[in-house]
C-alpha positions in Angstrom: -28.2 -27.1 -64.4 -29.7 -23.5 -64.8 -31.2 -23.3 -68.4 -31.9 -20.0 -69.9 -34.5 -21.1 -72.1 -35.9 -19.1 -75.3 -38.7 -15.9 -74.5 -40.6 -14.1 -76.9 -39.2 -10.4 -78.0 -42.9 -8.6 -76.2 -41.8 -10.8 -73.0 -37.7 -9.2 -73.3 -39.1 -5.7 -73.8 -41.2 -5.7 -70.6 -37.9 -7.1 -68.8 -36.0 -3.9 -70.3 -38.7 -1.8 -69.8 -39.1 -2.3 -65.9 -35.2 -2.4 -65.3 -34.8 0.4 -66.8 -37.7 2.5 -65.2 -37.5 0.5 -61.3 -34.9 3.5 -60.3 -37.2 6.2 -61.2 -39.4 4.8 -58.2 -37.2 5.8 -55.9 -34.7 8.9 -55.2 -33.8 9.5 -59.0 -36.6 12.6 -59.5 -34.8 14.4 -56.6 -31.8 13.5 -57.8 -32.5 14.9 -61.3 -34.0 17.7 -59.9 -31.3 19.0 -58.1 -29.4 18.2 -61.3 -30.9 20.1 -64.0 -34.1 21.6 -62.0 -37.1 22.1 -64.2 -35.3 20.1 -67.4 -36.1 17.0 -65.9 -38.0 16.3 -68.3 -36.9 16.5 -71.2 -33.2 15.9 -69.7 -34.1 12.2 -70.2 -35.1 12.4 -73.5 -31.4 13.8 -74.0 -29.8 10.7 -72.2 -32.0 8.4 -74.7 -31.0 9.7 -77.7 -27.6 9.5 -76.2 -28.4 5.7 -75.7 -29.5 4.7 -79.0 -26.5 6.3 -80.4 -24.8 3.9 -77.7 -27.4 0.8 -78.5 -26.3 1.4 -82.0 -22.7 0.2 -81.4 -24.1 -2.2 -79.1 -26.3 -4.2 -81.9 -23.3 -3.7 -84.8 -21.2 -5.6 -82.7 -24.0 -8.2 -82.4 -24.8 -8.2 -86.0 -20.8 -8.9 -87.0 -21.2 -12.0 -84.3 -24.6 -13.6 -84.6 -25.4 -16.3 -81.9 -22.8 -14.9 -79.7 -23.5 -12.8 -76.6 -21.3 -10.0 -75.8 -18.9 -11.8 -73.6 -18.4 -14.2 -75.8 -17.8 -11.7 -78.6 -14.9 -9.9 -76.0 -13.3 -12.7 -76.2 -13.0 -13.3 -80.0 -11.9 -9.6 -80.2 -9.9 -8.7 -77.6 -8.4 -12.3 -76.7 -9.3 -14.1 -73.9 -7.3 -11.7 -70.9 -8.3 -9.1 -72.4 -11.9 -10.2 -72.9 -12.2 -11.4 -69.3 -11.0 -7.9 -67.8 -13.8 -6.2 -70.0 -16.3 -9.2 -69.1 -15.7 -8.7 -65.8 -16.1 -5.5 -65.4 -19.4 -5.6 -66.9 -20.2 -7.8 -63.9 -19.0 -5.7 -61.8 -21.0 -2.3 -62.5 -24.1 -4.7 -63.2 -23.6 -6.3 -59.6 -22.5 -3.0 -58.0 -25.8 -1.5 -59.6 -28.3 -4.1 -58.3 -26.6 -3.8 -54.9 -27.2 0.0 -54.8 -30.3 -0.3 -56.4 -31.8 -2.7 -53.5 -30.2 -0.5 -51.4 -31.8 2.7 -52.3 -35.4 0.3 -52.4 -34.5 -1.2 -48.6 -34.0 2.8 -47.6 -37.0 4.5 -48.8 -39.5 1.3 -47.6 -37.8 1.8 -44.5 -38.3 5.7 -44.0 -42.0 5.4 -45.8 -43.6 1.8 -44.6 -41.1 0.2 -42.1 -39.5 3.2 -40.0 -38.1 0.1 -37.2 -37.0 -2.1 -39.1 -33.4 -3.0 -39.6 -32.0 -2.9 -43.0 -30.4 -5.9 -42.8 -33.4 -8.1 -42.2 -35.3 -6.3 -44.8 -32.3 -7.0 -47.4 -31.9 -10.7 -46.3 -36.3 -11.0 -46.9 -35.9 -9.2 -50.0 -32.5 -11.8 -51.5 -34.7 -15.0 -50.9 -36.6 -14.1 -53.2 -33.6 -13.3 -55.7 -32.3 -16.4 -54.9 -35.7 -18.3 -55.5 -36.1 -16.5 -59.2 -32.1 -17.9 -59.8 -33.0 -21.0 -59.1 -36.2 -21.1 -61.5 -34.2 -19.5 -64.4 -33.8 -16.6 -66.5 -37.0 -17.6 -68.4 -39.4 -17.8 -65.6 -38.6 -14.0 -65.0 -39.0 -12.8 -68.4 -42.5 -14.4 -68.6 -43.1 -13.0 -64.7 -41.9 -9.2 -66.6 -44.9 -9.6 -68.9 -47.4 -10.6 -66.5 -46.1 -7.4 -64.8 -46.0 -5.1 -67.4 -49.3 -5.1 -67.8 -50.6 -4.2 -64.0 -47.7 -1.7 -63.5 -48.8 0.1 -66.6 -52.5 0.2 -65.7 -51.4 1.2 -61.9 -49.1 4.4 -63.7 -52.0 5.4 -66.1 -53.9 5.7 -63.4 -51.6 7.1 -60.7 -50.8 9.8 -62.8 -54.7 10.9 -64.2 -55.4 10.8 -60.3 -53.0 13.0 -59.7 -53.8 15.6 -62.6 -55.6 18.0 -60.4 -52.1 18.5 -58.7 -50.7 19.8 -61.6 -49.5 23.5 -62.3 -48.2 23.9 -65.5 -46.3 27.3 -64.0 -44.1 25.3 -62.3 -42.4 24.9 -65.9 -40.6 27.6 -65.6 -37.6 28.2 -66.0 -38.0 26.0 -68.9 -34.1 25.7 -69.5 -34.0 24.6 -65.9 -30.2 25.4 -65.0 -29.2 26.0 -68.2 -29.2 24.1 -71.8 -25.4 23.5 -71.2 -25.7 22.2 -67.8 -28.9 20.2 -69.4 -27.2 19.1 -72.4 -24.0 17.7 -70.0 -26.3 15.9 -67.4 -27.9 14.2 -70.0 -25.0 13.3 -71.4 -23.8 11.6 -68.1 -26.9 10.3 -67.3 -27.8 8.0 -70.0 -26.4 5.2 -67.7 -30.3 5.4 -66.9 -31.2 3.6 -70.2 -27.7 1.5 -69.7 -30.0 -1.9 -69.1 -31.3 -1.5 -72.9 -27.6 -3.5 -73.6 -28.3 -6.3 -71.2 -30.1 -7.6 -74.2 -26.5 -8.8 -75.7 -26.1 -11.0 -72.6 -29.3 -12.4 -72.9 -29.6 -12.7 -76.9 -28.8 -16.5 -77.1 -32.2 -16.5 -75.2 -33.6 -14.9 -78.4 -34.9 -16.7 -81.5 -32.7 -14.7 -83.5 -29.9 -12.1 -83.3 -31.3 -9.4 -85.5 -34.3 -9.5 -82.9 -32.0 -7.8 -80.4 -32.1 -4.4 -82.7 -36.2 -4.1 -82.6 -36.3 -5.1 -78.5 -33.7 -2.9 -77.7 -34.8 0.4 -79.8 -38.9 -0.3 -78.6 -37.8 -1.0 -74.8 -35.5 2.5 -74.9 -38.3 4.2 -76.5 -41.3 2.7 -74.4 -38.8 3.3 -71.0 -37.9 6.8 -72.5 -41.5 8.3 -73.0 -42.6 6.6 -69.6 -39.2 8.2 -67.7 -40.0 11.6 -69.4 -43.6 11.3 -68.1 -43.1 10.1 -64.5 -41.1 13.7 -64.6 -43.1 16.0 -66.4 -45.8 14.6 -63.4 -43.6 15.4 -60.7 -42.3 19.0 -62.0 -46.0 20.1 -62.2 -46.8 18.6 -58.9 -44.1 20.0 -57.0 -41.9 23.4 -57.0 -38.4 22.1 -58.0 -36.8 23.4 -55.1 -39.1 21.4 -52.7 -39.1 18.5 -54.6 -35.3 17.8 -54.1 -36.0 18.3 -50.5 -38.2 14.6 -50.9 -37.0 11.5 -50.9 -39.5 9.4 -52.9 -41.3 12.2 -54.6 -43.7 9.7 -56.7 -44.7 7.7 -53.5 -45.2 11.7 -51.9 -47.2 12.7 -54.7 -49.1 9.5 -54.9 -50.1 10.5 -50.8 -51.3 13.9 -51.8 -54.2 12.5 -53.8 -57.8 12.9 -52.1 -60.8 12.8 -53.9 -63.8 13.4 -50.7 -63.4 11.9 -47.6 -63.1 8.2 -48.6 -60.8 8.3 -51.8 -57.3 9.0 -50.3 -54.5 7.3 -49.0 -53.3 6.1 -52.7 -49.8 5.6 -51.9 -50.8 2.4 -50.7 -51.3 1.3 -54.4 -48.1 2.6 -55.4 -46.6 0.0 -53.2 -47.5 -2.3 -56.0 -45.7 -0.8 -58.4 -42.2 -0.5 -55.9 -42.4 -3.9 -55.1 -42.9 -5.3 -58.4 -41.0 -3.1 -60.3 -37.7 -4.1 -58.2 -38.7 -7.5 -57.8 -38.1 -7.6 -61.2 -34.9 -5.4 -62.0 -32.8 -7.2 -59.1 -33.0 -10.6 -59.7 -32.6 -9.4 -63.9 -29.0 -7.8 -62.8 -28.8 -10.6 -60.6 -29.1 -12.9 -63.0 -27.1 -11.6 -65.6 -23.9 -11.2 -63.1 -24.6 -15.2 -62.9 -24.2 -15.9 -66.9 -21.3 -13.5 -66.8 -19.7 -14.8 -64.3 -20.3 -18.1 -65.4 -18.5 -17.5 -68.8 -16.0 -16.4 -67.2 -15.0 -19.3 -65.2 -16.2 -22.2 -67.7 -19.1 -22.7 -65.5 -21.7 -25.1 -66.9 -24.0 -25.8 -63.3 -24.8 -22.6 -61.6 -27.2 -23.7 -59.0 -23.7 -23.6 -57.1 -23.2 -20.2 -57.8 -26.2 -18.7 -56.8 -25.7 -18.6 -53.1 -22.4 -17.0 -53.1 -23.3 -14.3 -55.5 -26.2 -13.1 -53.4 -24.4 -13.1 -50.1 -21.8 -10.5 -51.8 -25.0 -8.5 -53.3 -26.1 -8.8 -49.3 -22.4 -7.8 -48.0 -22.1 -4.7 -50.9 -25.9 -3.5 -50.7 -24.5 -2.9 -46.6 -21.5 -1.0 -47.2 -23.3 2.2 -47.7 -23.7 3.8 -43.7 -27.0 5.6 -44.9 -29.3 7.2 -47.6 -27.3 10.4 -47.6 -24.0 8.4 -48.6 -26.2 6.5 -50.6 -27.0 9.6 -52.7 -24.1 11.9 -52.9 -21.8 9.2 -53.6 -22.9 5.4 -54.7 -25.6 6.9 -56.9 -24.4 9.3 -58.3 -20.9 7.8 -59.4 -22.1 5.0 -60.9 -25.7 6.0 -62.7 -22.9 8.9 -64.4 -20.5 7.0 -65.5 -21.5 3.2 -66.2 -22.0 5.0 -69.8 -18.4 3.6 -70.5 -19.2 0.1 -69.7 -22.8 -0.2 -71.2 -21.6 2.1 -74.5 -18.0 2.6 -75.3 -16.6 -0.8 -74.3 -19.0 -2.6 -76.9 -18.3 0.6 -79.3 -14.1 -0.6 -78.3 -14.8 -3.5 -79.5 -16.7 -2.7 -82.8 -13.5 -0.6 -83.8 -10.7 -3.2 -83.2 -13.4 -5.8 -85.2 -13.3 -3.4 -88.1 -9.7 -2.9 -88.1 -9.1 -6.3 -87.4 -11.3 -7.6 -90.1 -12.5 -9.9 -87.1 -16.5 -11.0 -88.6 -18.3 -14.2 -88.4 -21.5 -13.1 -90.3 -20.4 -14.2 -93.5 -20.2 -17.9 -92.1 -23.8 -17.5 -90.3 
């Protein structure tokens, strides 16, 4: 049997942090850009207020349930059918998610790194190691997140003072980008990016304490929101909007523009690091947390059983899309704009019918 095991709040923030930022590795700069144009920026700023407004109902819920996770609390609320279609569905955007996700990762190694390679065989390579993290437990990768957090924060520092001669603080403008409405709207939408802040009520039997949740959940949507806002402040100055949403991976591009003389160059290679890390870490989390789900669900107490069935599907779904344009225009986009609903307004749902309910178990804690 597969025990969670108890982690320290600093070890739970790094886990947040790096799920929630992994994305922004990839095709999510272009995809902001052609979104909002030069309100990148501060776009996500706008999605993480948006998300602690969200995070809010999130932790009231937890705080009228202590010691229960957020399934379990579905349950109490809605009843058990009830409960289980909300559960599930959790499971569902979380595995749909970590599919697309590993995805988007297998496309852009493939187009940058390994150009002939099939996707397939870099997907299979890539769940072995999912698999091998299930099997060690949901403990091992919280304490693997610190470890991380450390060298992927050293490796963005310094990615992004290397790549301060780039910048040209003219590329700014238009400040309002496509407009404050259309600004306001997409940031609205996309707070999904912060969405992984509420994995923390899956995971808070894990914690020491349930009033823990609140402080990791507000410091990883702030550390992940200033970080986020950063990463596209960086890539604004660096790049013209309207040829940065003709890149794919416009960090790993700006990371291959940096020369100092005619030894210091080819950095990208370092920013490899931070890929491979950075979604080494937020697949198996999603992973992971499909497993408890799912395991609630069914009255499962072993999941080593488990394991190997849930990452073929992750294998199966991460192949449905035909190819990074699909990937992009549809996958992506539909679910980073509207898994809001799952990750905010079912837990705020369920805060409601507890009020009017009277449903509450804090008085007996």
């Amino acid at each position: 049997m597969i025990k969670e095991g108890k982690f320290e709040s600093r070890q739970a923030i790094a886990l947040l942090v790096i799920t929630c930022l992994a994305k922004e590795f990839f095709t999510e700069s272009n995809i902001i850009a052609n979104k909002v144009g030069t309100a990148g920026w501060y776009m996500v700023l706008i999605s993480a207020v948006v998300a602690a407004v969200g995070f809010a109902f999130v932790y009231a819920l937890l705080k009228r349930f202590p010691g229960k996770s957020i399934v379990e609390i579905y349950d109490v609320v809605f009843g058990r059918y009830i409960g289980f279609v909300f559960s599930f569905l959790l499971a569902a955007v979380l595995l749909i998610s970590a599919a697309i996700n590993l995805r988007e990762y297998i496309e852009v190694i493939k187009i940058y790194v390994f150009p002939k390679t099939q996707p397939s065989f870099l997907i299979i390579s890539f769940i072995l190691v999912v698999v091998i993290l299930g099997f060690l437990g949901f403990e091992n990768i919280a304490r693997y997140s610190k470890l991380a957090a450390y060298l992927l924060l050293t490796e963005f520092i310094a990615l992004f003072l290397l790549s301060s001669y780039l910048f040209e603080f003219y590329r700014l403008y238009p400040l309002l980008g496509y407009g404050l409405k259309n600004t306001l709207l997409q940031g609205f939408l996309r707070s999904s990016i912060f969405g992984e802040i509420t994995l923390v009520a899956v995971f808070v039997k894990s914690l020491n304490e349930t009033k823990e949740a609140k402080r990791i959940g507000y410091t990883s949507l702030i550390i992940a929101a200033v970080l986020l806002a950063i990463m596209q402040f960086g890539f604004i100055l660096i790049f013209t909007y309207p040829f940065g949403q003709e890149i794919v991976a416009p960090l790993y591009t700006a990371a291959s523009l940096i020369h100092y003389g005619a030894f210091f160059h080819r950095i990208e290679a370092m920013f490899l690091f931070v890929w491979n890390i950075s979604i080494l870490i937020e697949i198996p989390v999603l992973f992971y947390m499909v497993m408890l789900i799912y395991s609630h669900l069914f009255g499962i107490n072993d999941r080593r059983p488990i394991i190997i069935p849930l990452a073929i599907i992750l294998i199966t779904m991460s192949l449905i899309p035909g190819n990074i344009l699909e990937l992009m225009t549809f996958y992506i986009r539909y679910i980073r704009e509207y898994s809001w609903i799952v990750y905010y307004v079912f837990p705020a749902a369920a805060l409601l019918v507890s009020v009017l309910s009277k449903k509450r178990e804090d008085k007996y804690a």
